[in-house]
KOLLO-983437 format. One record per atom (N, C-alpha, C, O): x, y, z. Coordinates in steps of 0.001 Angstrom, whole numbers, padded with zeros to 6 digits, always signed. Example, Ala and Ser with C-alpha at 12.3 -4.5 7.8 and 13.67 -1.06 7.14 Angstrom:
BEGIN
+013190-005690+007800/+012300-004500+007800/+013200-003300+007800/+014236-003319+008465/+012850-002250+007080/+013670-001060+007140/+012900+000030+007870/+013409+001138+008039/
# end
This chain:
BEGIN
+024845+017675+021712/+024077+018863+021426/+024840+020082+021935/+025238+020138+023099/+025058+021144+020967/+025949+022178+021607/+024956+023574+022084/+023868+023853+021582/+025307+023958+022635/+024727+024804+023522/+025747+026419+023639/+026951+026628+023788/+025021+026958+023545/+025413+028649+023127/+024868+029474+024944/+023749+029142+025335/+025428+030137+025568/+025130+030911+025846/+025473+032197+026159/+026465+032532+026807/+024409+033113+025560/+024013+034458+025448/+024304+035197+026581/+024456+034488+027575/+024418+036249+026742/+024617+037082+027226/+023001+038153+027219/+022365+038385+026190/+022570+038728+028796/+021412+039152+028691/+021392+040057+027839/+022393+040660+027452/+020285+040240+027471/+019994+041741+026247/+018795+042421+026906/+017798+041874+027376/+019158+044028+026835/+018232+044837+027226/+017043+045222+026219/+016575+046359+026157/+016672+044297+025551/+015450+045177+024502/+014771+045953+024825/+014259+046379+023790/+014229+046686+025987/+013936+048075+025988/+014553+048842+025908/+013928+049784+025420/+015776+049149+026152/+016865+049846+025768/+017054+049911+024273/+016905+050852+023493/+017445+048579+024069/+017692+048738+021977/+016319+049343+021678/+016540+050350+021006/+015106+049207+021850/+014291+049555+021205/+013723+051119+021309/+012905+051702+020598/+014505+051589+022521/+014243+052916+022901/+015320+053506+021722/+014875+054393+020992/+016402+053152+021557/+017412+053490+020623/+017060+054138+019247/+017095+055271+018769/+016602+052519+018713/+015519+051817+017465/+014781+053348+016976/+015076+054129+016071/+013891+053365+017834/+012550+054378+017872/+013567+055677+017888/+013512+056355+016861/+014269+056017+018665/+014738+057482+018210/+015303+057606+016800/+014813+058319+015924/+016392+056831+016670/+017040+056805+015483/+016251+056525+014265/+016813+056871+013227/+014973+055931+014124/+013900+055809+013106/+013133+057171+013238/+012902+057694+012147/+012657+057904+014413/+012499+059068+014320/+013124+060347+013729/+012460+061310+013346/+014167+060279+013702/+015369+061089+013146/+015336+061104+011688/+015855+061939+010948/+014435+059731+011268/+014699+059325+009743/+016615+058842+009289/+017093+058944+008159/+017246+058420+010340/+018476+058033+009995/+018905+056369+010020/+018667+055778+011074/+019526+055597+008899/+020009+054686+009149/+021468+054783+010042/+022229+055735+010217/+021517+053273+010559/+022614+052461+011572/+023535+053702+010709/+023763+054794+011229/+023991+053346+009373/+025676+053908+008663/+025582+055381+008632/+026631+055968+008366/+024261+056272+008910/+023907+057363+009431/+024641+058142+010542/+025511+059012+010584/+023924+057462+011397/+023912+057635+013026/+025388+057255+013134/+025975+058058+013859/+026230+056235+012623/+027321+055798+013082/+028618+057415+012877/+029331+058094+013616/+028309+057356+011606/+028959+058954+010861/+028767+059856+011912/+029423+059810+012952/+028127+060455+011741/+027585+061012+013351/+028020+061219+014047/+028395+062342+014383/+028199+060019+014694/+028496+059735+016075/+030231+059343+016061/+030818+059254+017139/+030955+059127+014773/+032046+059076+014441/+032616+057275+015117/+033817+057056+015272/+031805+056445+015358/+031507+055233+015684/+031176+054144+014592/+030843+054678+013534/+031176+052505+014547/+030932+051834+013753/+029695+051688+013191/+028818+052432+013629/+029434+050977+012400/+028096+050676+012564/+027910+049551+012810/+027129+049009+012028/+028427+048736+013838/+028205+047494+014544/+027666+048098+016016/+026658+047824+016668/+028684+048965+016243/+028539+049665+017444/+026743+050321+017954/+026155+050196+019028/+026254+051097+016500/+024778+051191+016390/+023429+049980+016549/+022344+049908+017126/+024285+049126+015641/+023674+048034+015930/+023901+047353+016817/+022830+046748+016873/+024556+046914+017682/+024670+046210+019446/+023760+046941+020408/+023103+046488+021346/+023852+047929+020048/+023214+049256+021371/+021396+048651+020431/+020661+047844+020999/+021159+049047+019510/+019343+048559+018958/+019191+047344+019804/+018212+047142+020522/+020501+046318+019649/+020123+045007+019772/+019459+044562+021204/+018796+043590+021566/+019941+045706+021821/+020085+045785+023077/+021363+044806+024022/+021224+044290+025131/+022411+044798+023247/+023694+043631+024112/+025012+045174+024343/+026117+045127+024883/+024526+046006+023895/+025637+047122+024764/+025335+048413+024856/+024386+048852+024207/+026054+049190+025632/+025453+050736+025827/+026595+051933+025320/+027824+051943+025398/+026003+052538+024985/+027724+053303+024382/+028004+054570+025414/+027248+054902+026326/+028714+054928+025216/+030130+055458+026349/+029056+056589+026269/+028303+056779+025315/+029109+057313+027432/+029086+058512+027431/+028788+059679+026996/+027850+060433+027257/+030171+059807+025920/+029797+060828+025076/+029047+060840+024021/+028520+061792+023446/+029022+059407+023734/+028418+059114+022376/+026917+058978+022424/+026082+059101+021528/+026706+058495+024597/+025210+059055+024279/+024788+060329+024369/+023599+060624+024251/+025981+061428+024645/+025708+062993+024751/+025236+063389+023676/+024286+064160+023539/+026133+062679+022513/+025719+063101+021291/+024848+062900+020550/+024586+063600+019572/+023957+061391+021085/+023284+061090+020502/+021830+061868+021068/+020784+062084+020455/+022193+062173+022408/+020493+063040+022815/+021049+064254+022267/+020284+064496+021334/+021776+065007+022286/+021758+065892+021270/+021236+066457+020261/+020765+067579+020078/+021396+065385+019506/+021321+064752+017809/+019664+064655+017871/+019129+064789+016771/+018747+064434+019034/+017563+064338+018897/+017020+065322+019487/+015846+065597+019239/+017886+066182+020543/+017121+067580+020658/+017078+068192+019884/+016119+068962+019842/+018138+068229+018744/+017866+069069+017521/+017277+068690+016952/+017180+069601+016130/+016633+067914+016602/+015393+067174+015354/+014047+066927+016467/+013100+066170+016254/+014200+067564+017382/+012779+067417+018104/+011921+066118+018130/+010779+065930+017712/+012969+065114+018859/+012426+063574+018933/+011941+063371+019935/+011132+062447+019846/+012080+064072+021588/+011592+064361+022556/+010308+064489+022924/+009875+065288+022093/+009545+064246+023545/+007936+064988+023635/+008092+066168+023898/+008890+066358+024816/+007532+067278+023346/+007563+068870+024027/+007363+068935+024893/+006447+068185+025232/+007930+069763+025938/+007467+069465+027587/+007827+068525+028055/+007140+068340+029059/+008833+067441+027887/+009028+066068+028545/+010152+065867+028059/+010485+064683+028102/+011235+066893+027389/+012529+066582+027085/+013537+066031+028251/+014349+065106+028237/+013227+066804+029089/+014569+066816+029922/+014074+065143+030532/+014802+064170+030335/+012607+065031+031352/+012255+063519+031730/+012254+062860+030496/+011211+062218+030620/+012675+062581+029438/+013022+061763+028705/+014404+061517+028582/+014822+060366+028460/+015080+062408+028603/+016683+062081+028153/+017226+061521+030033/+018298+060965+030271/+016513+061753+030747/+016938+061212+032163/+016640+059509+031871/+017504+058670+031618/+015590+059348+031956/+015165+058118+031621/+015779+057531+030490/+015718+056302+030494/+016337+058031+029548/+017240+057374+028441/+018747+057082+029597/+019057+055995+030083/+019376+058236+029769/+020680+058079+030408/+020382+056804+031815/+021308+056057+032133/+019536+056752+032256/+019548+055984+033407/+019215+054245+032796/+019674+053288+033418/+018523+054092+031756/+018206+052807+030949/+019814+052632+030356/+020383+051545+030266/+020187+053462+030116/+022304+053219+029429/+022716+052701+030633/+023498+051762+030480/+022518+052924+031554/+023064+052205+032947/+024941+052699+032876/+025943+051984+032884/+024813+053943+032822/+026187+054656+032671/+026773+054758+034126/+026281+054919+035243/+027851+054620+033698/+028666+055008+034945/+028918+055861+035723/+029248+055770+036906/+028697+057171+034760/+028803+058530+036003/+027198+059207+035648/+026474+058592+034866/+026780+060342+036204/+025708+061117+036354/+025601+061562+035157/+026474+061942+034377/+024395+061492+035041/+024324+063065+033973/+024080+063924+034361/+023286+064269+035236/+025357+064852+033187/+025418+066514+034079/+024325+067083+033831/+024061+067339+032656/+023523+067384+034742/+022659+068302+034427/+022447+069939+034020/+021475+070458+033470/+024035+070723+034610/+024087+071415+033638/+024199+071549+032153/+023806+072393+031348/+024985+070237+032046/+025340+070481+030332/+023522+069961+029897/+023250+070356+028764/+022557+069338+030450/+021110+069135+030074/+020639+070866+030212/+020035+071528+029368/+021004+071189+031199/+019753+072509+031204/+020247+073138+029736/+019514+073242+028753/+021505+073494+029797/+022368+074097+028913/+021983+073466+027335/+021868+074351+026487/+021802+072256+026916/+021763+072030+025774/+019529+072529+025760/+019048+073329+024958/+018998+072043+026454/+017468+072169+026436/+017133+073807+026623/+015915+073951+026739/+017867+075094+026686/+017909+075844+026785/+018343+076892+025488/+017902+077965+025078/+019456+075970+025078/+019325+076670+023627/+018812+076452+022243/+018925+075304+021813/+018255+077370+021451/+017414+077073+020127/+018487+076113+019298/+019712+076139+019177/+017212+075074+018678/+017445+074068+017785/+018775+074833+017103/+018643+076038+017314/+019963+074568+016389/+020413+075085+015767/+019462+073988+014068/+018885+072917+013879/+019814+075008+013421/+019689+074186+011700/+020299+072819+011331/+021445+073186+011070/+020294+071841+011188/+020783+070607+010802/+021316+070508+010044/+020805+070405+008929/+022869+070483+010279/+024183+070800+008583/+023483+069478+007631/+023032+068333+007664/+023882+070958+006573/+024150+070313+005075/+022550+070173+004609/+022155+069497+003659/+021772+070932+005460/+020066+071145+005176/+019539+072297+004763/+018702+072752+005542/+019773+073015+003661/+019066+074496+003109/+017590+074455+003713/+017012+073459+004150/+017114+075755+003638/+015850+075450+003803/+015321+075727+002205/+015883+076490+001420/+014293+075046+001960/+013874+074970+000397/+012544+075994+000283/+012521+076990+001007/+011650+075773-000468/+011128+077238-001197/+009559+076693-000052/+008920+077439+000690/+009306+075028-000318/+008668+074865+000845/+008042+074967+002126/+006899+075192+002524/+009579+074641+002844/+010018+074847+004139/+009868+076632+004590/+009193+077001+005551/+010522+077433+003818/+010158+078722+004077/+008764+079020+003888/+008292+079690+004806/+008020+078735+003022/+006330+078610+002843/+005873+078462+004574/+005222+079278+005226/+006365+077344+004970/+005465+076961+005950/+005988+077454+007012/+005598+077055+008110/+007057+078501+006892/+007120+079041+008595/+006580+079978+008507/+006689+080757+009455/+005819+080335+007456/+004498+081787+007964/+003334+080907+008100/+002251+081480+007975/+003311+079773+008305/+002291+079138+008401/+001459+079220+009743/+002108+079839+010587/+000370+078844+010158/-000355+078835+011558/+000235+077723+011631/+000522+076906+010755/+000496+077738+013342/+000873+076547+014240/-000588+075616+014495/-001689+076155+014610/-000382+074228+014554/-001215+073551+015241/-001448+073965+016415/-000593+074354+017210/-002830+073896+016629/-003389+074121+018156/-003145+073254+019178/-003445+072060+019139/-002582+073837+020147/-001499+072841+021081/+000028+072351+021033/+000735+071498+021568/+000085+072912+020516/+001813+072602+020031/+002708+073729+020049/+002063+074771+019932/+003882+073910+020144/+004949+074454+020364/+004103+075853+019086/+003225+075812+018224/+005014+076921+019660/+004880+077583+018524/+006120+077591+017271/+006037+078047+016130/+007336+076876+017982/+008305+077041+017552/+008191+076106+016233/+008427+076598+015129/+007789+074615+016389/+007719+073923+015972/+006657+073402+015219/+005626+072807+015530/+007376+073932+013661/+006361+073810+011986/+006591+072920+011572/+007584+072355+012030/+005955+072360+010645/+005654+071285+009960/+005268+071293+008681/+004199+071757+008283/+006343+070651+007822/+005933+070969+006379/+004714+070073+005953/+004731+068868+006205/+003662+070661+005312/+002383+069579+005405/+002561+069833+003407/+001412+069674+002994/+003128+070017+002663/+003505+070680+001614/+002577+069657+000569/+001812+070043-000315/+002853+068410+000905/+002094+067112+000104/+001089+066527+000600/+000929+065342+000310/+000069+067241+001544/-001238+066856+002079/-002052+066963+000870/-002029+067861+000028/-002636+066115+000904/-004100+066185+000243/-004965+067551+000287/-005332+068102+001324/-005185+067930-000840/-006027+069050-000724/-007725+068577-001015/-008321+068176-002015/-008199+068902+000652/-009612+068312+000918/-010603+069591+000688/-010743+070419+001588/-011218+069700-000441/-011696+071028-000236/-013332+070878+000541/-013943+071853+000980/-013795+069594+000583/-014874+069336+001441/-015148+068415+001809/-014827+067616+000929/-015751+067691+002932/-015358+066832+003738/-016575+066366+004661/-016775+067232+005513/-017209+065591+004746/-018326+065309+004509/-018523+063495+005511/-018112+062444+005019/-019171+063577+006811/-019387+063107+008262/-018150+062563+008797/-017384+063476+009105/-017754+061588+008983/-016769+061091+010483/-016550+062103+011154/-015340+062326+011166/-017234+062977+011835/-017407+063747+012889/-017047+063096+014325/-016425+063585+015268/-017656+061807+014169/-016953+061061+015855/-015849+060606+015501/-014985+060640+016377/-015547+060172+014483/-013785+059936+013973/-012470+061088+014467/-011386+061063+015051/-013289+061952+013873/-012362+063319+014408/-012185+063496+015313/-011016+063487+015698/-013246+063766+016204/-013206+064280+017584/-012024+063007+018528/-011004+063269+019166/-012714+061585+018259/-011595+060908+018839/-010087+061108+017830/-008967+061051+018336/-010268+061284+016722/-008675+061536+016814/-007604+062751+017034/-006375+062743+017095/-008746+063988+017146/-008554+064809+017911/-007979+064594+019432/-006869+064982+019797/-008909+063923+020234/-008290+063787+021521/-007123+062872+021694/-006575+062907+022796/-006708+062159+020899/-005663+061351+021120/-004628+062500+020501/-003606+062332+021166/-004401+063492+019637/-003140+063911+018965/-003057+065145+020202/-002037+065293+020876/-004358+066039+020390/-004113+067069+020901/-004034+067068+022160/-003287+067864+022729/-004808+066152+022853/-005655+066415+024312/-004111+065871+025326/-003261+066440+026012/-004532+063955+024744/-003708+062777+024968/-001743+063020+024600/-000729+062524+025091/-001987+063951+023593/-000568+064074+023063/+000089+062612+022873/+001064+062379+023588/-000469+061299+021718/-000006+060512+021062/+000849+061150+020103/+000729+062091+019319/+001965+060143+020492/+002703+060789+018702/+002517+060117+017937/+002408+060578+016801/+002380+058633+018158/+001467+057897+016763/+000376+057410+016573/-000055+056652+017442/-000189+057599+015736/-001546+057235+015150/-002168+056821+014169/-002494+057556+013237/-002540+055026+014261/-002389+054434+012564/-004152+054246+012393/-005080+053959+013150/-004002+054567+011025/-005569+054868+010516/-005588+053541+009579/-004879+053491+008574/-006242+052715+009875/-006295+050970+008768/-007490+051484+008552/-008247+052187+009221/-007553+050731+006870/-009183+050241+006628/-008664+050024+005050/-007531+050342+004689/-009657+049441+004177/-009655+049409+003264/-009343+050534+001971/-009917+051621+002029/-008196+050165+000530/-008461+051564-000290/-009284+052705-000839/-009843+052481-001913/-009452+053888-000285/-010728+054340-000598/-011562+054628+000296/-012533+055360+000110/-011379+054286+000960/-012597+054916+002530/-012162+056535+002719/-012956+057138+003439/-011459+057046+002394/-010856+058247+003098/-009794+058374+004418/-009903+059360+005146/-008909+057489+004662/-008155+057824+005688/-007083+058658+005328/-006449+058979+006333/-006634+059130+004300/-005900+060220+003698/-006827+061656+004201/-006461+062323+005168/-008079+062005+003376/-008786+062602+003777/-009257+063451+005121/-009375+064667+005266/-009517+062196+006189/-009408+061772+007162/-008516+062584+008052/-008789+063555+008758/-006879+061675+007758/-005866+062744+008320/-005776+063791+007586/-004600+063927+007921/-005988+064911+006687/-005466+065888+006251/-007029+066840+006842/-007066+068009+007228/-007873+066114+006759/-008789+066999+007805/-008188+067723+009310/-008029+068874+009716/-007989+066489+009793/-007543+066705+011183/-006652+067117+011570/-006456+067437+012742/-005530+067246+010211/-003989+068440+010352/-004938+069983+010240/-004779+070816+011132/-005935+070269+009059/-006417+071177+009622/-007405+071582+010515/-008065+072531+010091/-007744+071136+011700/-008525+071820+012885/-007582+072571+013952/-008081+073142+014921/
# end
């Protein structure tokens, strides 16, 4: 009987990875471009069996301060807690952190803004949220009336606004209104 053995794997680590880079909306051959790296290299680090150098995780928190993958208010304790789960070898500089969390998002090459996107930066901000940070709601459902889950709301109110969840899955059968539902609760 032959026998294999593995090498430990950090799956909270890969999966902390996982979750940013799915946040970003980017695939492995994405992120690899990017990062000017393989895409094996993307995939070992998800898998959780390696950590990448340095710079490549500079670039990669970077890459998510500009796409606002961070919790608002919890950037900088997030990218600490990322760099310290890499189990890197030297510190992170914390100047080059204040320094990058200090300056505005730049625009994301090779991204116009479309007829949309300009629509919605005269838009009202959600209540509780950055002011900086809009959201194209462009393909919401238009609810023009809306009619009880009143305790629905309110709890999913306190989980988006109060709680500050960033995700929130609405199940039930086709047709109940959970479209509805959420496009209510984008507008309160």
């Amino acid at each position: 009987m032959r026998t294999h053995t593995y090498g430990e794997r950090d799956y909270a680590f890969g999966q902390a990875m996982l979750t940013r880079r799915a946040a970003m909306h980017l695939t492995q051959v994405d992120l690899a471009r990017f990062l000017a790296i393989s895409r094996g290299a993307v995939l070992a680090w998800e898998a959780g069996s390696s950590y990448p150098k340095a710079e490549h995780l500079k670039a990669f928190i970077a890459l998510c301060v500009e796409r606002q993958v961070f919790a608002p208010g919890r950037e900088a304790e997030e990218i600490r807690a990322l760099w310290h789960a890499a189990h890197q070898k030297v510190l992170l500089d914390e100047s080059w952190l204040s320094r990058l969390l200090s300056e505005p998002s730049p625009p994301i090459p090779g991204s116009a803004p479309g007829p949309s996107e300009q629509a919605s930066a005269h838009a009202k901000p959600v209540t509780g949220s950055a002011p900086s940070r809009r959201v194209d709601w462009d393909d919401a459902l238009d609810v023009p009336r809306f009619y009880g889950r009143e305790r629905e709301l309110v709890i999913l109110e306190q989980w988006v606004v109060q709680e500050r969840c960033r995700v929130v899955s609405m199940l039930g059968m086709g047709g109940i209104g959970k479209s509805a539902l959420s496009v209510t609760l984008m507008h309160r």
